[in-house]
C-alpha positions in Angstrom: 0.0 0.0 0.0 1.2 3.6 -0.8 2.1 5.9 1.4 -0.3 8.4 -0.2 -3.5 5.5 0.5 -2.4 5.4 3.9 -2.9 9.4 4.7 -6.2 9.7 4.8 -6.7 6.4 6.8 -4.4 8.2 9.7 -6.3 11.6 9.5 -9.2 9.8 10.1 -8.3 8.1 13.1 -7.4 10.8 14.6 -10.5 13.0 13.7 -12.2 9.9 14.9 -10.4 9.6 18.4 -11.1 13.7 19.0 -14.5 13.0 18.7 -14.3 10.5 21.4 -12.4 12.5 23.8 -14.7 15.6 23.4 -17.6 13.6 24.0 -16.0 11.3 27.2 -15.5 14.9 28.9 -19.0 16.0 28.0 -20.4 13.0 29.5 -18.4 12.5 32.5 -19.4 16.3 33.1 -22.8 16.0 32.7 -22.9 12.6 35.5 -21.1 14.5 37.6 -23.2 18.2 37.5 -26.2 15.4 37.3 -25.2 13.6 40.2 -24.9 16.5 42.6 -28.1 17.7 42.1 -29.8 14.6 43.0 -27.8 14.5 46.3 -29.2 18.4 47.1 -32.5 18.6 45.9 -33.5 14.8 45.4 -34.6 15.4 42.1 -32.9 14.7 38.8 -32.1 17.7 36.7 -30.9 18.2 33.0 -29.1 21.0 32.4 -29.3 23.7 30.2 -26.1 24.4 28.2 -25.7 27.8 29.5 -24.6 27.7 33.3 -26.6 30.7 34.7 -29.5 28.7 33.3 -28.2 25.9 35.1 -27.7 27.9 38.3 -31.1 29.1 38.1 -32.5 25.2 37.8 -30.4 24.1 40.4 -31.7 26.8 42.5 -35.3 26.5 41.7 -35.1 22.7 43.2 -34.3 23.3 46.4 -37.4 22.3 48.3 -38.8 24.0 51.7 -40.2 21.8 55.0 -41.7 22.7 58.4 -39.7 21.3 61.2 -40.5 20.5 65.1 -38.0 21.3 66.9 -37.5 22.0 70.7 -34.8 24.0 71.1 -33.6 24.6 75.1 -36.8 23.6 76.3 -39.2 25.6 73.5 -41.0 23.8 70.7 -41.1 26.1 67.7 -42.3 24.8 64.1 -39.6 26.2 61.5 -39.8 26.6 57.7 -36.3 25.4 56.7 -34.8 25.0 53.0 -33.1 21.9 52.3 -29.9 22.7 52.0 -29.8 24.7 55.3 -27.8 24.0 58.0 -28.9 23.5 61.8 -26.5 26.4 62.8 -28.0 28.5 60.5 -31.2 28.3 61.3 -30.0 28.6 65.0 -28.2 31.9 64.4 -30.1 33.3 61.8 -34.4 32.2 62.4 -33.8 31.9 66.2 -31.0 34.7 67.1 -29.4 32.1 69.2 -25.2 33.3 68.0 -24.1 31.5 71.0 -22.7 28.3 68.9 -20.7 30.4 66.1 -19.8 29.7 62.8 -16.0 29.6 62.1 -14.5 26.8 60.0 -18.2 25.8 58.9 -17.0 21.9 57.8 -17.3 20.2 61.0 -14.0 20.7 62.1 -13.5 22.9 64.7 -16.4 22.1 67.0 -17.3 26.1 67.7 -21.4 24.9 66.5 -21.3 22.0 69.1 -24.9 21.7 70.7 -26.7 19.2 72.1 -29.2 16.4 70.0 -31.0 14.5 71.8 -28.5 14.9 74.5 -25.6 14.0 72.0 -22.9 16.4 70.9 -23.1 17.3 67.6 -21.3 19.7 65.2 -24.2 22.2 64.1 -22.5 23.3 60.6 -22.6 20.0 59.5 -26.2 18.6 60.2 -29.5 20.0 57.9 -31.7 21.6 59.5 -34.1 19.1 57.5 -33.3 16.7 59.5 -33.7 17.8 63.2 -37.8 17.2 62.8 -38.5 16.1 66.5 -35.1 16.5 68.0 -34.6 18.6 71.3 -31.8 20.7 70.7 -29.9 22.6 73.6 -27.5 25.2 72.8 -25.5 27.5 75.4 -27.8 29.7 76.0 -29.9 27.2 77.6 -28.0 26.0 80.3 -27.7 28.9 82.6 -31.1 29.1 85.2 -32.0 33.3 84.6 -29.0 35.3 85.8 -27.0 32.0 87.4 -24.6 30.3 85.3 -24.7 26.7 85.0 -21.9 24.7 87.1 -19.9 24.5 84.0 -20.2 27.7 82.9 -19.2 29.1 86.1 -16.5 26.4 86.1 -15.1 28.0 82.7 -15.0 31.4 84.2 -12.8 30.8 87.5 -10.6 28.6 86.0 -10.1 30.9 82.6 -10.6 28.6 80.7 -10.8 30.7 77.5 -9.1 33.4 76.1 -10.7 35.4 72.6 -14.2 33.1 73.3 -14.9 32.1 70.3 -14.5 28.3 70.5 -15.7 28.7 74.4 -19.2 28.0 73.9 -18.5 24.4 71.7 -16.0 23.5 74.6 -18.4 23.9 77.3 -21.2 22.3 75.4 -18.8 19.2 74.4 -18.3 19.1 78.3 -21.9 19.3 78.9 -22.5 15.9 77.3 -19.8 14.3 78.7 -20.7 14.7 82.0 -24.2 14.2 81.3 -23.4 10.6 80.2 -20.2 10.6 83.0 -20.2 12.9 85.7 -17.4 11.3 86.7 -14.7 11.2 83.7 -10.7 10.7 84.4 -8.3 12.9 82.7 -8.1 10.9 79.6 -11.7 10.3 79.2 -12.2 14.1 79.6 -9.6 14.6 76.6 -11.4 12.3 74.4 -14.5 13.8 74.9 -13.4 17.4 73.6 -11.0 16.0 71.2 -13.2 17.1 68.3 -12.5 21.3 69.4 -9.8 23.4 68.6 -8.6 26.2 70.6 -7.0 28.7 67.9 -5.6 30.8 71.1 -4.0 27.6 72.5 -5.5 27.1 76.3 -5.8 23.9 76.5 -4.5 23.9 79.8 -6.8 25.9 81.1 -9.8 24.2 79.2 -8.8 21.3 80.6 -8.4 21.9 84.2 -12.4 23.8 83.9 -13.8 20.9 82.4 -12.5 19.2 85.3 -13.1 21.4 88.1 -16.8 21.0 86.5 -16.8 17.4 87.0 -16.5 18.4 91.4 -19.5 20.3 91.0 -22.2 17.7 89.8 
């Protein structure tokens, strides 16, 4: 065979094999764009080819819910979109800023509350999901003007210094002596494991949460 028959043959392939790769990377797109609204909305979208369009459907899927939720001793009944968090709806619907919002990925343990009497990273439940659940945040564990023991165990041991990640300590502390009143040092570690002090007292986080376990 000539070299001049064998030309087109080799154009061809490769005309042939761009046409595969352009259409591999449309498809793999299109799962992937596909596959993540399913997981937010539930529902299966096609998208549009332009991406404000696409934007737009996304947005329009989001669905709304009423929730029943007792939060430090309240019921309240709370219209909640699905993709909102449990610490937004506690900050922003309820004005309860006590659990803050720092890292927002569940790392940090700032959002800690109480679920069902189980710690829990705020920032990284729906609020979708908390239908039925009693909630306590810090700002319901002092009676009135009195803190609770833990609280006050906090403040005469310093155990904080800018505040910030104060509240999710004390909370985190709150369940463990709910389920222990009685923790050792090392059980007492492993219980605020999942919070980070960016200002570093440890030491003095420490020894509170521990001079709150002599006042149960």
């Amino acid at each position: 065979m000539s070299e001049k028959e064998q030309e087109p043959r080799e154009d061809e392939n490769k005309e042939k094999q761009s046409r595969m790769n352009v259409s591999r990377r449309g498809f793999l797109k299109g799962v992937g764009t596909g596959a993540v609204s399913v997981a937010l909305t539930g529902v299966p979208l096609v998208l549009p080819p332009d991406a404000a369009d696409a934007a737009e459907a996304l947005a329009a899927g989001v669905k709304e819910s009423t929730v029943r939720l007792n939060v430090n001793g309240a019921a309240y009944r709370v219209k909640v979109k699905s993709h909102w968090t449990l610490l937004e709806v506690l900050r922003r619907e309820m004005a309860l800023t006590g659990s803050k919002k720092i890292c927002d990925r569940g790392s940090c343990g700032a959002c800690t509350v109480l679920m069902d009497g189980k710690p829990i990273y705020a920032c990284s439940r729906l609020a979708i999901e908390m239908d039925g659940k009693t909630i306590t945040t810090i700002e319901g564990l002092a009676d009135g003007e009195t803190p609770h023991p833990i609280q006050s165990a906090f403040m005469q041991n310093d155990g904080f210094q800018c505040g910030f990640c104060t509240s999710g300590f004390i909370m985190s502390t709150k369940g463990l002596l709910d389920k222990n009143p009685r923790p050792n040092s090392d059980e007492i570690k492993e219980a605020l494991s999942g919070n980070i002090c960016r200002c570093s007292a440890y030491r003095k986080i420490l020894a509170s949460a521990k001079a709150a376990t002599q006042k149960g």
